[in-house]
ChimeraX commands (.cxc) that place a marker at each C-alpha (Angstrom):
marker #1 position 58.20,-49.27,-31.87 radius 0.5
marker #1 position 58.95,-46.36,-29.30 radius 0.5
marker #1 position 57.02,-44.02,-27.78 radius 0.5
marker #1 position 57.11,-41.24,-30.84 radius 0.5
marker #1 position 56.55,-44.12,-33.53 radius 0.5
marker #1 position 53.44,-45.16,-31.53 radius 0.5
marker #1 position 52.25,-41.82,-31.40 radius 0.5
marker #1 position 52.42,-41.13,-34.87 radius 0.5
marker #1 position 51.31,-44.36,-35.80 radius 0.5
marker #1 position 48.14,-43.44,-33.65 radius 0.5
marker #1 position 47.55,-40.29,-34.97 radius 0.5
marker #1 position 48.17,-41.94,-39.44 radius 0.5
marker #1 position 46.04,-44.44,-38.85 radius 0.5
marker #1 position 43.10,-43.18,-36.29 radius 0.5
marker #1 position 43.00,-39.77,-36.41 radius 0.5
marker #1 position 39.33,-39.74,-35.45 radius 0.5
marker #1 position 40.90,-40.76,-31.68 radius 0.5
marker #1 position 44.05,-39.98,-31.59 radius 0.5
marker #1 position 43.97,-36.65,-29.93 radius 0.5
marker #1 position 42.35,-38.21,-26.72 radius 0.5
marker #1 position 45.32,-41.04,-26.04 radius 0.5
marker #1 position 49.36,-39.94,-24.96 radius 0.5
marker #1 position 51.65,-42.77,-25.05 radius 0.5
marker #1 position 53.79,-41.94,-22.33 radius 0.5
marker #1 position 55.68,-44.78,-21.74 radius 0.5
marker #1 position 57.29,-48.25,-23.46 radius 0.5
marker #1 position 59.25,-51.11,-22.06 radius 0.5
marker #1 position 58.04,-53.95,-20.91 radius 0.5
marker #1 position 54.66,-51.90,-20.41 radius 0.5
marker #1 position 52.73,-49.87,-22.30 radius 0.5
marker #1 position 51.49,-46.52,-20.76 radius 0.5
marker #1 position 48.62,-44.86,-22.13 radius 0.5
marker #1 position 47.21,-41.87,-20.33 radius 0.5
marker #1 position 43.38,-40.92,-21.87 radius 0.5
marker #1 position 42.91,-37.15,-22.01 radius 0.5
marker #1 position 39.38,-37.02,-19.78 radius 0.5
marker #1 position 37.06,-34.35,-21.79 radius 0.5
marker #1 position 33.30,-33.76,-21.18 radius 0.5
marker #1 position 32.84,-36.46,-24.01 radius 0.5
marker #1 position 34.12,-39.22,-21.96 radius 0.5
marker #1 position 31.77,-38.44,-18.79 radius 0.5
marker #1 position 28.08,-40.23,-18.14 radius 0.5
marker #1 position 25.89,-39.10,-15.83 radius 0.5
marker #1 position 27.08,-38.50,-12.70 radius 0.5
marker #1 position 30.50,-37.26,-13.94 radius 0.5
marker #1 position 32.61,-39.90,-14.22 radius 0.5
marker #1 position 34.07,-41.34,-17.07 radius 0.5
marker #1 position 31.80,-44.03,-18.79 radius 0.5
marker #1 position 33.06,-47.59,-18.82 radius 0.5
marker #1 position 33.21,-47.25,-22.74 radius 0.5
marker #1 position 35.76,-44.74,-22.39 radius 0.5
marker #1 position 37.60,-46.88,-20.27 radius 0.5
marker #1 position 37.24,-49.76,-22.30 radius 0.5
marker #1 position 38.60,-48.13,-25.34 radius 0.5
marker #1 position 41.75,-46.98,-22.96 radius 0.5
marker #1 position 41.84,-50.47,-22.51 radius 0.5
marker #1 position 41.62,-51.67,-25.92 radius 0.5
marker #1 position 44.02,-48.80,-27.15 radius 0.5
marker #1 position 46.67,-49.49,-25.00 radius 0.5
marker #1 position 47.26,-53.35,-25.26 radius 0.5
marker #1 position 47.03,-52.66,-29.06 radius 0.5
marker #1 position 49.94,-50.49,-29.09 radius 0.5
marker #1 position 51.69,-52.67,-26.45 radius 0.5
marker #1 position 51.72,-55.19,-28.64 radius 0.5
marker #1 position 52.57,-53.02,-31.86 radius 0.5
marker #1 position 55.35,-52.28,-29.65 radius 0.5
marker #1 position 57.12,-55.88,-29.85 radius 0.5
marker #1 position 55.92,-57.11,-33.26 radius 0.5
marker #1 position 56.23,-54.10,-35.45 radius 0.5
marker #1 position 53.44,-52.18,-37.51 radius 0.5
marker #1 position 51.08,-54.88,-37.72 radius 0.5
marker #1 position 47.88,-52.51,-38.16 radius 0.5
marker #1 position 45.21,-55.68,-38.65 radius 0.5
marker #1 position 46.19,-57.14,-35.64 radius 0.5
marker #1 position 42.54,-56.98,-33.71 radius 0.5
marker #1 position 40.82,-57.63,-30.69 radius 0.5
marker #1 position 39.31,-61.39,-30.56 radius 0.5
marker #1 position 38.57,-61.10,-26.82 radius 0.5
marker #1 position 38.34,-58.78,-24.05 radius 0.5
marker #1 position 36.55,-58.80,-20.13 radius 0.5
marker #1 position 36.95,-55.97,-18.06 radius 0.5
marker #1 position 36.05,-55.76,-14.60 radius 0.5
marker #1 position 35.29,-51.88,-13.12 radius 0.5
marker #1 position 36.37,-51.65,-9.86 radius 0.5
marker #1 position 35.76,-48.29,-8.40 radius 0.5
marker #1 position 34.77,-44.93,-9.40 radius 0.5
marker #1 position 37.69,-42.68,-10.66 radius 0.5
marker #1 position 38.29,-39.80,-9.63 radius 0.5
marker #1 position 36.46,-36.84,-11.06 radius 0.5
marker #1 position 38.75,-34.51,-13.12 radius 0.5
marker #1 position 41.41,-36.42,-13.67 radius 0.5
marker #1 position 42.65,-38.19,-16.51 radius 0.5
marker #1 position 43.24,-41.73,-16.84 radius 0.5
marker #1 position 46.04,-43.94,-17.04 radius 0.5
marker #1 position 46.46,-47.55,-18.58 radius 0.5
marker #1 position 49.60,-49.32,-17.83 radius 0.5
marker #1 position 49.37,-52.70,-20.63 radius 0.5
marker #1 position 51.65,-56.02,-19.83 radius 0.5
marker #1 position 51.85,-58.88,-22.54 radius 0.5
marker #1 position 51.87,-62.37,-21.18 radius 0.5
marker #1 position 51.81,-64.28,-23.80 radius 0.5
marker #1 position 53.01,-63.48,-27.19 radius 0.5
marker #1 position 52.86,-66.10,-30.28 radius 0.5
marker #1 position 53.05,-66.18,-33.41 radius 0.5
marker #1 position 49.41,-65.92,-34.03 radius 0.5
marker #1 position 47.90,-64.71,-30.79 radius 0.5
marker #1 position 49.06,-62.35,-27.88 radius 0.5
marker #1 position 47.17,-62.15,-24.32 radius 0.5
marker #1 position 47.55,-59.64,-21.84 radius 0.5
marker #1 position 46.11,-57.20,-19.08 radius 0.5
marker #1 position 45.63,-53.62,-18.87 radius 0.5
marker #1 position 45.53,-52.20,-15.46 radius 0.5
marker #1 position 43.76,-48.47,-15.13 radius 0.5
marker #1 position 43.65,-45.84,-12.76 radius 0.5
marker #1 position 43.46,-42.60,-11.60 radius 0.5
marker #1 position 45.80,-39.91,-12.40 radius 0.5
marker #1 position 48.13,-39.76,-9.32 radius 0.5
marker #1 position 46.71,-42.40,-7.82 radius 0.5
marker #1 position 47.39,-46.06,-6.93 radius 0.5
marker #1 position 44.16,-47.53,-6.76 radius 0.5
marker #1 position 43.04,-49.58,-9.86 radius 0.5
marker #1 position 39.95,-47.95,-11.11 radius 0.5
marker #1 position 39.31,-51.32,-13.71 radius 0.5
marker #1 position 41.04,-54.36,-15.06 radius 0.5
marker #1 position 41.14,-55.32,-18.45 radius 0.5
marker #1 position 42.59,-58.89,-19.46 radius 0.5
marker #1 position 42.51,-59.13,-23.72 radius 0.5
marker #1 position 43.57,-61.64,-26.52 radius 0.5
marker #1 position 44.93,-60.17,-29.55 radius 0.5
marker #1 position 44.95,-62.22,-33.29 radius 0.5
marker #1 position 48.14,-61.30,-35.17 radius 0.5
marker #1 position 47.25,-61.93,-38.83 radius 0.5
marker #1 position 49.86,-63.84,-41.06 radius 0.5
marker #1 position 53.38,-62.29,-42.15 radius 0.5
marker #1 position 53.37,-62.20,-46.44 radius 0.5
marker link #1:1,2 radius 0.2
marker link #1:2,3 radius 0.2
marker link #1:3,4 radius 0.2
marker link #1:4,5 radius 0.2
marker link #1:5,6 radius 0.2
marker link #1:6,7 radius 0.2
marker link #1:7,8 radius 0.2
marker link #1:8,9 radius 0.2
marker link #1:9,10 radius 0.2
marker link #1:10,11 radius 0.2
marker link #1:11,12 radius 0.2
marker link #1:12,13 radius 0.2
marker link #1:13,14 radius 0.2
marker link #1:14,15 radius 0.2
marker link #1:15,16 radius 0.2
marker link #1:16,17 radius 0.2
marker link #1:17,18 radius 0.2
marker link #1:18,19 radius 0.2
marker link #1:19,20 radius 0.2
marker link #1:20,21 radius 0.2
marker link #1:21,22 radius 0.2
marker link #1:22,23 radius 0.2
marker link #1:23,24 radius 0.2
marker link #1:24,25 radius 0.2
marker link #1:25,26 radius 0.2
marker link #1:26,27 radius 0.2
marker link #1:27,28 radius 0.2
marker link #1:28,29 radius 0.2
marker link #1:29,30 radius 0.2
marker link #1:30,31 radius 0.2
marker link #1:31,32 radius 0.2
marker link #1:32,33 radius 0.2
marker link #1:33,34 radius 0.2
marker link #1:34,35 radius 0.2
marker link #1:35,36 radius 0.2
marker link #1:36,37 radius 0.2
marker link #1:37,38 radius 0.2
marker link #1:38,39 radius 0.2
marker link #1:39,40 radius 0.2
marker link #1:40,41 radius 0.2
marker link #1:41,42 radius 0.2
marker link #1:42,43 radius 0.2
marker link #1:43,44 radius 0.2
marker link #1:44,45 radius 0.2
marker link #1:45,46 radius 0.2
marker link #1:46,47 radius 0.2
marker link #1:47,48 radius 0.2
marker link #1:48,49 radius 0.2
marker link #1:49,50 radius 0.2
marker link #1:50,51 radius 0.2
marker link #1:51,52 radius 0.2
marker link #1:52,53 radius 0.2
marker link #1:53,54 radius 0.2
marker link #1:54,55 radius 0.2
marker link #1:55,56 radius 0.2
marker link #1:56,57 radius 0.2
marker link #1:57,58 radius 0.2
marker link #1:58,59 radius 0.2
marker link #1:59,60 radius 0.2
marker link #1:60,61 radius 0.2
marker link #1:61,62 radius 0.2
marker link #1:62,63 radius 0.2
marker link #1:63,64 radius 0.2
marker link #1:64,65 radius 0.2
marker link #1:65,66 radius 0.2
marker link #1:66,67 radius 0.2
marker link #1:67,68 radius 0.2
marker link #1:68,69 radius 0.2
marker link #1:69,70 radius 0.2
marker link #1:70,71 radius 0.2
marker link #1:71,72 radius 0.2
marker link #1:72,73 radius 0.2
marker link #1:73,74 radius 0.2
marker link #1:74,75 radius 0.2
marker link #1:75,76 radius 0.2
marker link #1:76,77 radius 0.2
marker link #1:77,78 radius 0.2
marker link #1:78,79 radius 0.2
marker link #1:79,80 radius 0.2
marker link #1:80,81 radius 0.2
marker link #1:81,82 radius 0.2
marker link #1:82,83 radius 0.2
marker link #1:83,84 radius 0.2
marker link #1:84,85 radius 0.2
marker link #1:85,86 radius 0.2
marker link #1:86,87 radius 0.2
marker link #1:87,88 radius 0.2
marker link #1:88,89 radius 0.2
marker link #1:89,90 radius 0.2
marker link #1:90,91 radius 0.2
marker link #1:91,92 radius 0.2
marker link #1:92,93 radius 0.2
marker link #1:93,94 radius 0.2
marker link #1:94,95 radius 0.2
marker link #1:95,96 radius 0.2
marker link #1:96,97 radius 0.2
marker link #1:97,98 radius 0.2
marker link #1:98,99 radius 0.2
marker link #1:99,100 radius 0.2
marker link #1:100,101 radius 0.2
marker link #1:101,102 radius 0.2
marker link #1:102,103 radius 0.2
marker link #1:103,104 radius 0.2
marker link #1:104,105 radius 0.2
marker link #1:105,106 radius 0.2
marker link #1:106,107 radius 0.2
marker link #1:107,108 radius 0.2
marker link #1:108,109 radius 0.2
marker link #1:109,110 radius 0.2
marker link #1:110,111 radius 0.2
marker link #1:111,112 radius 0.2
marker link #1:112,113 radius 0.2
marker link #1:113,114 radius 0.2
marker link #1:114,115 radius 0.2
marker link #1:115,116 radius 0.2
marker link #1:116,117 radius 0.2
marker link #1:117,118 radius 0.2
marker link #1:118,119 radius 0.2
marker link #1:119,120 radius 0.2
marker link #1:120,121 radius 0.2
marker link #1:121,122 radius 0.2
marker link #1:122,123 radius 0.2
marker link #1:123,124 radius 0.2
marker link #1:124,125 radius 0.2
marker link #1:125,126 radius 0.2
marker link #1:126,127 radius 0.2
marker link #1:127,128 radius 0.2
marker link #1:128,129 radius 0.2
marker link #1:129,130 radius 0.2
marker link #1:130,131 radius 0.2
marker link #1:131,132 radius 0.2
marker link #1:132,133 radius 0.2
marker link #1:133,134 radius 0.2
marker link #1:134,135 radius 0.2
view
């Protein structure tokens, strides 16, 4: 799927989210940028670590919708995320998604985030997806 099918794909099938994630990139990543809003914040101003997990979440999904097609019941069977640093306040967030391992009925992966403009990894995500039967 490209960059326009994932969006739209995003936007049919989880409307109620959409609006917050850009795909801005596909290839042999997956780059997800999360529009920051004053929903995403905790206390203190920074984006809350379910925000981030969600980036995450939402951007090894469509990494791996990317190779195997509309497969919308593939889900999440496992995910540990490790927040590094604070990000930095203001900015949006970007998720850059790599698949390591891709069978025929699980996928495993990593999601790196950070910063907007910056290099920095703000957390690390590393997930296992289960791709339900073809028929």
């Amino acid at each position: 799927m490209t960059r326009d099918d994932l969006q739209a794909f995003l936007g049919r099938e989880f409307p109620q989210v959409a609006e917050d994630f850009l795909v801005e990139a596909t290839g042999e990543e997956v780059t997800l940028r999360l529009r920051v809003a004053e929903r995403h914040l905790r206390p203190g101003g920074t984006v809350s670590g379910p925000s981030m997990f969600a980036l995450a979440d939402v951007t090894f999904y469509l990494a791996l919708l990317s190779r195997i097609g509309e497969v919308a019941l593939a889900v999440t069977t496992n995910c540990s995320i490790d927040f590094m640093r604070k990000p930095v306040a203001g900015r949006d967030l970007i998720a850059r998604a790599r698949i390591l391992k891709l069978g025929r009925v699980l996928a495993v992966g990593d999601v790196l985030i950070t910063s907007e403009s910056e290099t920095a990894p703000v957390a690390r995500a590393s997930l296992t997806y289960s791709i339900p039967p073809k028929g």
